[in-house]
Structure formats: structure tokens, C-alpha cells
C-alpha positions in Angstrom: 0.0 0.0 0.0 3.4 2.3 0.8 4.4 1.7 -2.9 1.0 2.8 -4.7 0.2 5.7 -2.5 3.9 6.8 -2.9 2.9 6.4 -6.9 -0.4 8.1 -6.2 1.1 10.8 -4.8 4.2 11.6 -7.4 0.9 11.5 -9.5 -1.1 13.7 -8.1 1.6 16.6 -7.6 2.7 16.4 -11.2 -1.4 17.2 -11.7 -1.5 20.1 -9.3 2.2 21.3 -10.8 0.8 21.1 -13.9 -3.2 22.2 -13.8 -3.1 25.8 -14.3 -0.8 25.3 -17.4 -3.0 22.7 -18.9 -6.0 25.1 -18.4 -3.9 28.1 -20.1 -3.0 26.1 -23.3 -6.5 24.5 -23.9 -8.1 28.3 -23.4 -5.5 29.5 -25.8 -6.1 26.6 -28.4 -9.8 26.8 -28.0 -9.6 30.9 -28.6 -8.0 29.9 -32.0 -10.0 27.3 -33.0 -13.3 29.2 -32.2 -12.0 31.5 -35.4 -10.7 28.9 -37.9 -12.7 27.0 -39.5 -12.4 23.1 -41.1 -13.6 24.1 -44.6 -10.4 27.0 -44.4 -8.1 24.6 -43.7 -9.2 22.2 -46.8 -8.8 24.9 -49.3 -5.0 25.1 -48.4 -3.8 21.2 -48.4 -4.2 19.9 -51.9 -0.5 19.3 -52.5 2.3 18.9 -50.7 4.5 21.6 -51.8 7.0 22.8 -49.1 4.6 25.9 -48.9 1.9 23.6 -48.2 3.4 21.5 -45.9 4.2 24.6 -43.8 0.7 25.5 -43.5 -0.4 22.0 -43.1 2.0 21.9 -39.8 0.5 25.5 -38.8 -3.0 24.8 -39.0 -2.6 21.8 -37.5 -0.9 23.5 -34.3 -3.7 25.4 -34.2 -6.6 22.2 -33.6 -6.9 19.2 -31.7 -4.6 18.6 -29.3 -6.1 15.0 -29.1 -3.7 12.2 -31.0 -7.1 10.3 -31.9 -9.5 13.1 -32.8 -6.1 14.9 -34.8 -5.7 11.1 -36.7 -9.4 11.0 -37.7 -9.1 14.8 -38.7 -6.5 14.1 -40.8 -8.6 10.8 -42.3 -11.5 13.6 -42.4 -9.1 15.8 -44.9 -7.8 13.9 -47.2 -11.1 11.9 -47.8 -12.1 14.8 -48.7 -9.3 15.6 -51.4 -6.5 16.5 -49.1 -3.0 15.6 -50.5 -2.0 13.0 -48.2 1.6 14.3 -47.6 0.0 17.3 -46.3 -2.8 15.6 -44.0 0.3 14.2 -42.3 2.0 17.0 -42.1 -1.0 18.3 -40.3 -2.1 15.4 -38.5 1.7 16.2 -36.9 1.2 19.9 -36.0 -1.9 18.7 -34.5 -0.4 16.7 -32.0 3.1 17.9 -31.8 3.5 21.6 -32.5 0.2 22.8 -29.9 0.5 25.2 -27.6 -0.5 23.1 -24.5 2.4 20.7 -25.3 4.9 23.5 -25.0 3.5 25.2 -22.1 3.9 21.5 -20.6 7.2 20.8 -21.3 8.0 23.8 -20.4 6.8 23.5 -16.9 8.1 19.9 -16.1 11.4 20.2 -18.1 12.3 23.3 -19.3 11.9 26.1 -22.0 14.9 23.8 -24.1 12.4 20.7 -24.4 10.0 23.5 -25.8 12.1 24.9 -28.1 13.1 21.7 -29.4 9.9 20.4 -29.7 9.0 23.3 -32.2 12.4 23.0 -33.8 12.1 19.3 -34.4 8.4 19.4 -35.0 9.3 21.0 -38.7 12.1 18.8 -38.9 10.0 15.5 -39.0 8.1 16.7 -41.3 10.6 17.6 -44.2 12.2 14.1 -43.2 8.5 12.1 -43.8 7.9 14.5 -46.7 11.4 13.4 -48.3 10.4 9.5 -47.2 7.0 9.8 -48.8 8.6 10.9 -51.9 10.9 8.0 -52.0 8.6 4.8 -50.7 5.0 6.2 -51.0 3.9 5.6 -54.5 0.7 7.0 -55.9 -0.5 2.9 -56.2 -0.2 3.2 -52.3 -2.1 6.5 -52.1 -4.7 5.5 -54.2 -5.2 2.3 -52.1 -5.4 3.8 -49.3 -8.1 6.0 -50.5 -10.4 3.1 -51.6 -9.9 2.2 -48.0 -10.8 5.6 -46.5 -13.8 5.4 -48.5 -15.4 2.2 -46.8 -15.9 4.7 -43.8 -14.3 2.0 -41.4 -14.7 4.0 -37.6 -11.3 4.6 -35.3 -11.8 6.9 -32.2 -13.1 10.4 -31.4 -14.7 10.3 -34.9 -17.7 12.5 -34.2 -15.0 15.2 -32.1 -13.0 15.0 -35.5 -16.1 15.9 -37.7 -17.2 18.8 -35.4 -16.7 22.3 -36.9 -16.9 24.7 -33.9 -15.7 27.9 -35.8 -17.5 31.5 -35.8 -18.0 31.7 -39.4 -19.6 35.7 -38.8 -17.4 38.3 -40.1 -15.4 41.2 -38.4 -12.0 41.4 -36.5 -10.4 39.1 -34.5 -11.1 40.5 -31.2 -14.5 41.1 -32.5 -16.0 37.5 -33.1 -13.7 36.6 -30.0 -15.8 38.8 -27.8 -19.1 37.8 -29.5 -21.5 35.7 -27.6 -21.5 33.2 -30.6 -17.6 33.8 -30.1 -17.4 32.4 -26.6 -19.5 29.9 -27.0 -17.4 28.4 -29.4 -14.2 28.8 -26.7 -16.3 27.1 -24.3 -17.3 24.6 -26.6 -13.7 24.4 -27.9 -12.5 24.4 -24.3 -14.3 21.3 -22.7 -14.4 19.3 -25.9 -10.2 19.0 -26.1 -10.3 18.1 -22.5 -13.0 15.7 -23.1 -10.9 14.3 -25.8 -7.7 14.2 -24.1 -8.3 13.5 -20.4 -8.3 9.6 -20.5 -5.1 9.9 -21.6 -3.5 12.3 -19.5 -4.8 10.4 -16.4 -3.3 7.5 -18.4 0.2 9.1 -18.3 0.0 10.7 -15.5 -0.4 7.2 -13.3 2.0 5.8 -15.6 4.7 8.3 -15.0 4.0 8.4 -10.7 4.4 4.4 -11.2 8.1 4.9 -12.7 9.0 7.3 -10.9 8.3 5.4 -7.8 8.9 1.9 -8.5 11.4 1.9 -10.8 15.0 2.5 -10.1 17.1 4.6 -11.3 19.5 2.3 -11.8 17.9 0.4 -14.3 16.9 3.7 -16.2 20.9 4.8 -16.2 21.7 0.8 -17.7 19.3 1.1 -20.1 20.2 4.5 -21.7 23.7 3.5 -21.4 24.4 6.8 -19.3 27.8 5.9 -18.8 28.9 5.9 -22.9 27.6 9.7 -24.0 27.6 9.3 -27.6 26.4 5.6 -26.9 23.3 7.0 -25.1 22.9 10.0 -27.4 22.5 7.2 -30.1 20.6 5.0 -28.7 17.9 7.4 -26.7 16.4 8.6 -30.4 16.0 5.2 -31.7 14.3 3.6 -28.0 12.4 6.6 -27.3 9.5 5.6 -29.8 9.7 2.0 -28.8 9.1 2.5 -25.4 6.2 5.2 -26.7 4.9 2.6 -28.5 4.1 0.4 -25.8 3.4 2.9 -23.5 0.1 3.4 -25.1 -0.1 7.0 -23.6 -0.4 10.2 -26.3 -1.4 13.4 -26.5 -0.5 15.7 -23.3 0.0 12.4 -21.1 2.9 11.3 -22.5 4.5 14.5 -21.2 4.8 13.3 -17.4 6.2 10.4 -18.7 9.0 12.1 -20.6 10.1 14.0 -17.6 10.5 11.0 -16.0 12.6 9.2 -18.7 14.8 12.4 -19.1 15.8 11.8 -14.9 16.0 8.7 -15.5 19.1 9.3 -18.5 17.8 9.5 -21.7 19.1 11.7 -24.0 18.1 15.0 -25.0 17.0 13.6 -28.6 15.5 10.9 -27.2 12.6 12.6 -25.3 11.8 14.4 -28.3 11.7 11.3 -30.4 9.4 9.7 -27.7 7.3 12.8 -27.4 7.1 12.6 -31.3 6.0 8.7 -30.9 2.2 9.6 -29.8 0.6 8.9 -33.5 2.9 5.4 -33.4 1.2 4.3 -30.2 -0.5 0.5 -30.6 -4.4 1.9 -30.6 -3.3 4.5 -33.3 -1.4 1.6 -35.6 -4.7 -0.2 -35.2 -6.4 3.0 -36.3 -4.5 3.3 -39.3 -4.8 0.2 -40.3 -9.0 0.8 -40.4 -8.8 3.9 -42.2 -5.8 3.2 -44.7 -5.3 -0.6 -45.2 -2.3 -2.6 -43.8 0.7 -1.7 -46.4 -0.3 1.7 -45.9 -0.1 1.4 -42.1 3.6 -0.2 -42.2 5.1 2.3 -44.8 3.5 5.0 -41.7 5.0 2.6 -39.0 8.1 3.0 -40.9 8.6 6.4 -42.4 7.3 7.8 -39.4 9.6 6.4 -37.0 12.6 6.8 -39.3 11.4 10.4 -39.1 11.0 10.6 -35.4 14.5 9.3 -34.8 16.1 11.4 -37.3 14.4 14.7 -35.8 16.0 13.2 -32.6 19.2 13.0 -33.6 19.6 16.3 -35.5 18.2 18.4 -32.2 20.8 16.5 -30.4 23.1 17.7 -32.4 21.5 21.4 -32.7 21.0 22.1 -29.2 24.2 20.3 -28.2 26.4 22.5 -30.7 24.4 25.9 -29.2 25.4 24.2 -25.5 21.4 24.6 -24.8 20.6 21.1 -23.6 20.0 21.0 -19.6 23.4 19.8 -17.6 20.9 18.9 -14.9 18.3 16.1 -14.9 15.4 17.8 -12.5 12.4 17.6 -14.7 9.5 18.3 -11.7 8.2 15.0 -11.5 10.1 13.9 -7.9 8.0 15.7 -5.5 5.3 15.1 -3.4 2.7 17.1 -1.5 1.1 20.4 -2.6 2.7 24.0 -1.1 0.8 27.0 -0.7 2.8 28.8 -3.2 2.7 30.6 -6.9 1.6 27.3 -8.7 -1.3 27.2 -5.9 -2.4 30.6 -6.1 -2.5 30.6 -10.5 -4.1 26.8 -10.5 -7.3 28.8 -8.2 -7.3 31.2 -11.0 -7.5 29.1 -13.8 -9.4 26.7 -12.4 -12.1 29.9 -12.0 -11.4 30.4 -16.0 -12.3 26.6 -16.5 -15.4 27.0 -14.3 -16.4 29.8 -16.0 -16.2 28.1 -19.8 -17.6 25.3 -18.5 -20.6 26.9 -17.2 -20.9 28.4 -20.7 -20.4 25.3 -22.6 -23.8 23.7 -19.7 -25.9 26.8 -20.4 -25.1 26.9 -23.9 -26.1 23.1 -24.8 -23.1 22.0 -24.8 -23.6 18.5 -23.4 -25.6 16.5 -26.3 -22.0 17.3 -28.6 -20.3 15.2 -26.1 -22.6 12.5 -26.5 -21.6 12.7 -30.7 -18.0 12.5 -29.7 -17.7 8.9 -30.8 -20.1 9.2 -33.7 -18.8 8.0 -37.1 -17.1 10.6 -39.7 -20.4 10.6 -42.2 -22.1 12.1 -39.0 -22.6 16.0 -39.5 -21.8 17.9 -36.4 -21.2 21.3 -37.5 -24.9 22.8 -38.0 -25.2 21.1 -34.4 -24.0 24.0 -32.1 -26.2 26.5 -30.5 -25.1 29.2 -31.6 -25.5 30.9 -34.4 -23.0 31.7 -37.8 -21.7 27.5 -37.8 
């Protein structure tokens, strides 16, 4: 019982170190969400030109946070005439390149783990884009659309389909400000941390159980932390296994990172594992529904070739520009909750999140999370309360 409350607890303050943060990146997604809208992003992904692929990555940062609902979004896109390249590419930003990720890392690591995370984000996807040019011939792509079209159902299909958007016109601030405006934050707002939260309880018990039970020992043997250029090898290339089997993605396999990177992995090496959330066992199985099985392996493949590669070269970025952290104290390690900073910001954005979700109540907001798991033919966007969507 000593050993899981001691797990329960690493757990728990990770959560309260981390709460105010989480609610800061999903009110800052959700604010850009609320004024871009699906049929936008469409018009701008029908190759995959490096111009393209740019955007892709860029709208993509600016969705789902969710790995699922970003994998069916990206199904969603090039279904509906998407070039595939550049549904990747997005289906990456989506999960990779979001604010709440580097907020996250941020917190529990450091600003380098964010910075690398948006440097290697890009990276990846010139790599994939260069491997799809290679391997992925247009036989592949056009099997793998005959497969889209059967329609086969992964997870978070109905959150994928939903178009939230204001779609009235005026400035920024304007439709922000507008009561159609935040209801679509609100509805934004709950609906990512709908999406995400079974997985970032997921990692969050996950990472409390390593850093309790597991010794350090056996983390420092397995990343061979006594051979640098051994371990700065071999981090980038076991980071996505052990993300793999993990089964954690999104946000949750943040916690986990922190603990890996105490435990002497390299610096590359968390961001290949962070990478790894669209290579996670549910999301293979995914794939394999919405694009056939040789599609799924040339993904398994090209993707982690590309994780590994982005590893390595922001190992060797951020370890020519002497910005990788000399010390190993991600905040993973401590237990209890002080009546400090963290404590006084987590009462005030726990107030913001009380506030959208009151909105989101009022507002009708709970039938659309009833249509979260609805199937991608399933129209959700004339569905929302209010009115210009």
C-alpha cells in the first residue's frame, strides 16, 4: 500500500504542478479554434509543396490537441481531397507543434524541451515529406483512399467531424468577444479536455508508477548513461519504442517524458518519444482501419525513421548551441502540494475553466459530447447552439 500511495502521490503533484498550465494552453487553443474554420483549412492542403506542408504543420498546431480526434481529422481531410503528404503533415502539428504541449514541457522540463519540440516538430516533417517521396507511391495513395472510403470508424470520430468555428465576419477580437464567439471557446474548451483527459490520467499514473517503483539504476543501464555518444545514439532510436508500448499520447505522455529524461535519456531521445504519440499501438490499429495494412507499415516506418532522425539532429543542434539541460530535474520527484505561486495561479485558472464550463452547460453543450464517438459521415457542425456555424 506504501508503494502505490507513494505512486499516487508523485501523480497527483505532477497534476497540481501542472493544472493551471493545462488550463492556459487549452483556453489559448480553443480561442484559436473558435476563429478557424475546417472548410479553411481544406482549401489550403491539396499538395504537398514545401509551402503547403508549412501551413499543413501550422494549422494543424492550431486544432486538436487529441492524437485520436487529430488522426481522424487528418482521415477527415484527405477523404475529402486532401493531398495525403499534407494531411500528415497536419495530423503532426496537431499533435506535436500545440501550444499546451509546449506550455507542458516547459513547466516539467524546461523552456529547451519546448524549443526543441517546435524545432524538431518541422524537422520531422521535411524528413517524412522526403520519405514519402521515396517509398510512398501514388499505387499506395490510391489504395489507401479506396480504404478511406469504406468509412471504417477509429476513435473520437464524431469530435473530429465537429466544426466549432464562428463563421460571422469582423476582427479578431471582435468574433472573439461575441456571444457566438465564446460559446465556441467554451465549446472548444471542454471538448479538447474531453478528448484528451483519459489519456492524460493515463500518463499521468503511468509516470507516478516509474518514478516510484522503478529504479534509477535500471533507467541509467538502459540509456547507457555511462557511454555519452552511446546513449545519445541510442535514446532517439528507444524513445519511440518505449512510446509505443506505452500506449499514452497526447498531453500524457508528457509526465512520462520528464521522468525518462531523470532517469538518463538523451536529450533527442525525449523528443523522439514525445514525437512517438501517433505510433502508439491503438493509433497503428487506427490506421490500419482507415488506410489498409501496407499503408499502415510504410506510416509505421517512415514515421519512426522520421522521429529518430528529428531526434538525432536536435541533439546535435542544441548540443552544438550548449542549450541542452546539464541537470536532470524535470519536476516530476516531489510530493505534496505547497501554498505557493503554482497554488495561487491553479485557483485562478481553475475559475477560468469554471467559467467556460458553465458556458459550454448553459449553452447546450452537453448532447455534442454524447456525438464524440459518432462515425465521420455524421454531420456535427450545424449542431452547435449558436448561431453563424
Amino acid at each position: 500500500m506504501n508503494a502505490i500511495w507513494h505512486a499516487l502521490s508523485l501523480a497527483g503533484s505532477m497534476t497540481w504542478e501542472i493544472l493551471w498550465a493545462l488550463v492556459l494552453g487549452f483556453a489559448l487553443s480553443a480561442v484559436v479554434q473558435a476563429v478557424v474554420r475546417k472548410s479553411t483549412i481544406l482549401r489550403l492542403m491539396g499538395d504537398d509543396r514545401p509551402r503547403t506542408l508549412a501551413i499543413s504543420a501550422g494549422l494543424g498546431a492550431a486544432s486538436s490537441s487529441c492524437s485520436y480526434a487529430a488522426v481522424a481529422l487528418a482521415r477527415s481531410l484527405f477523404r475529402k481531397g486532401a493531398n495525403f503528404t499534407a494531411a500528415m503533415a497536419f495530423e503532426i502539428g496537431s499533435t506535436n507543434l500545440v501550444i499546451e504541449l509546449g506550455v507542458i514541457s516547459a513547466l516539467l522540463m524546461g523552456w529547451q524541451f519546448t524549443a526543441a519540440e517546435f524545432a524538431g516538430g518541422p524537422i520531422m516533417i521535411v524528413l517524412l515529406a522526403v520519405l514519402f517521396r521515396v517509398f510512398v507511391r501514388s499505387e499506395l495513395v490510391d489504395e489507401a483512399r479506396r480504404q478511406t472510403e469504406r468509412g471504417l470508424a477509429g476513435s473520437m470520430e464524431g469530435h473530429a467531424a465537429m466544426d466549432m468555428a464562428v463563421a460571422s465576419e469582423g476582427s479578431f477580437m471582435r468574433r472573439l468577444l461575441s456571444r457566438p464567439g465564446l460559446t465556441a471557446v467554451s465549446q472548444v474548451f471542454v471538448m479538447e479536455w474531453a478528448a484528451i483527459l483519459r489519456d492524460l490520467v493515463l500518463g499521468l499514473l503511468i509516470a507516478g508508477a516509474v518514478g516510484a517503483w522503478v529504479p534509477a539504476t535500471f533507467w541509467q543501464n538502459f540509456f547507457l548513461t555511462g557511454h555519452p555518444l552511446l546513449s545519445a545514439i541510442w535514446g532517439p532510436i528507444v524513445g519511440p519504442l518505449v512510446a509505443i508500448l506505452s500506449f499514452v499520447c497526447s498531453i500524457g505522455n508528457v509526465p512520462l517524458a520528464a521522468v525518462l529524461w531523470n532517469g538518463g535519456i538523451s536529450f533527442g531521445g525525449v523528443i523522439a518519444f514525445i514525437y512517438a504519440d501517433l505510433l502508439i499501438l491503438p493509433i497503428l490499429n487506427i490506421y490500419r482501419k482507415y488506410y489498409g495494412i501496407r499503408m499502415t507499415l510504410t506510416l509505421l516506418a517512415t514515421f519512426y525513421t522520421a522521429m529518430v532522425g528529428a531526434g538525432y539532429v536536435v541533439e546535435i543542434l542544441f548540443g552544438t548551441s550548449n542549450l541542452i539541460p546539464a541537470e536532470r530535474n524535470a519536476m516530476v520527484m516531489t510530493e505534496g502540494i505547497r501554498w505557493n505561486y503554482t497554488t495561487w495561479l491553479n485557483i485562478a485558472f481553475l475559475i477560468l475553466a469554471a467559467t467556460l464550463v458553465t458556458i459550454f452547460v448553459r449553452t447546450g453543450g452537453i448532447p455534442m459530447l454524447r456525438m464524440m464517438g459518432g462515425t465521420p459521415e455524421t454531420r456535427h457542425d450545424h449542431d452547435s447552439p449558436h448561431p453563424g456555424m
